[in-house]
N, C-alpha and C positions, 0 to 999 in steps of 0.2 A: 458252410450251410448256404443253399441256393436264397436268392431273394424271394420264393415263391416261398420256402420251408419257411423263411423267418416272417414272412404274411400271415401264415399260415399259422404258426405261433401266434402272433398279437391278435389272430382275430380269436384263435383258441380260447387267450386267456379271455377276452372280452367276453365272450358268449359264457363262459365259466363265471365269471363275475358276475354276470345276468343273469344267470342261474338254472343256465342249462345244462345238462348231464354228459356225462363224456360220452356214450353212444350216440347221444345228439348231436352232438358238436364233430362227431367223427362223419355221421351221417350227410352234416352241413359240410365239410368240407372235403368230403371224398377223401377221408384216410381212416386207416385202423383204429380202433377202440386205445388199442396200448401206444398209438400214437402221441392219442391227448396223453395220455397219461405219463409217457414219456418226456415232454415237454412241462406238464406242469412241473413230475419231479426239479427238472432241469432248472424249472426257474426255483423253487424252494430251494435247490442246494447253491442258487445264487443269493439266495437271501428274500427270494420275493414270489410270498408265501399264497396262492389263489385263493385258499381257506379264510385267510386275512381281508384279503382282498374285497371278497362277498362279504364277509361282514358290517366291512369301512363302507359300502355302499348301500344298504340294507339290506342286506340277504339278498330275497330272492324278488331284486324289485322290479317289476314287470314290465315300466316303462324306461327303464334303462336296456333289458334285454330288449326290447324291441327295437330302439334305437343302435343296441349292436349289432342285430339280425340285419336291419337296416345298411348299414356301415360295413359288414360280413359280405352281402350281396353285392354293393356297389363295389367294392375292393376285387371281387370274384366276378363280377359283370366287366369291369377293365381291364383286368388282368392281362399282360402281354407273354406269349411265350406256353400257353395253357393248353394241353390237349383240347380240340373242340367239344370231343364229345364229354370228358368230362367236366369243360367248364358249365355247360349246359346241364349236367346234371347235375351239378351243384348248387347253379342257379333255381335248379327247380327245385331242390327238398327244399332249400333255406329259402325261397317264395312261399313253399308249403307251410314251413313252420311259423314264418313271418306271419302268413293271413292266421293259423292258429293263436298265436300269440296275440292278433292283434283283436279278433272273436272274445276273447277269454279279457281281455281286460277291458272290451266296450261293456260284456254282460253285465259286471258289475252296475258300471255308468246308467245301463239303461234300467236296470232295477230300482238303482236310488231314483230314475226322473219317474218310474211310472211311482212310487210311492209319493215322490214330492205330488206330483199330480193327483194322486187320490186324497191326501189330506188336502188340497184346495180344494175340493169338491164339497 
C-alpha cells in the first residue's frame, strides 16, 4: 500500500468517526464510494470496528468532524507526490463541506445567543 492510500485510510476512518457518510468521505477524498468501504471492511476484519468507533466518540459529533475536515485538508493541502489537479479538487469539496459543516454547527450557537438575548430583554 502506497503512503498516499494509507493517508487516505486514516483520514477515511476519521471523517467516518465524524460522522460523515461514505459518498462524502469518497467525495472529500477523490476516491470511489466502494473505496471507503473497502477500507473500513479492511479495518473491522483487523479488529478495528468504525461503527464502534462513532460511538466511543459520540456519534455524530459535529465538532470532532470539523476538526477532521480540518486535519483531512491540511494532510491533502501538503501532500507530496499528488496529481495537481486532483489535489486541488479535493482541496475544494472538503473546504466546501468544511464551511458547511462549520454553518450547521454556528446555527445552533447563534439561536441559543439570540434566545439568551431576548430573555434579557
Amino acid at each position: 500500500m502506497t503512503q498516499v492510500n494509507r493517508r487516505g485510510w486514516a483520514n477515511a476512518r476519521a471523517l467516518w468517526v465524524g460522522g460523515v457518510s461514505g459518498p462524502n468521505i469518497a467525495r472529500i477524498l477523490g476516491v470511489h464510494s466502494n473505496t471507503v468501504y473497502r477500507w473500513k471492511k479492511g479495518d473491522r476484519q483487523a479488529g478495528l470496528d468504525w461503527e464502534v468507533l462513532r460511538e466511543q466518540v459520540g456519534g455524530n459529533g459535529m465538532g470532532f468532524l470539523v476538526e477532521a475536515l480540518e486535519q483531512c485538508l491540511w494532510k491533502v493541502a501538503t501532500a507530496k507526490g499528488l496529481d495537481p489537479l486532483r489535489q486541488a479538487k479535493a482541496i475544494a469539496q472538503t473546504s466546501g463541506v468544511l464551511q458547511q459543516e462549520r454553518r450547521r454547527l454556528a446555527k445552533p450557537m447563534q439561536e441559543a445567543r439570540k434566545a439568551d438575548h431576548a430573555r434579557a430583554e
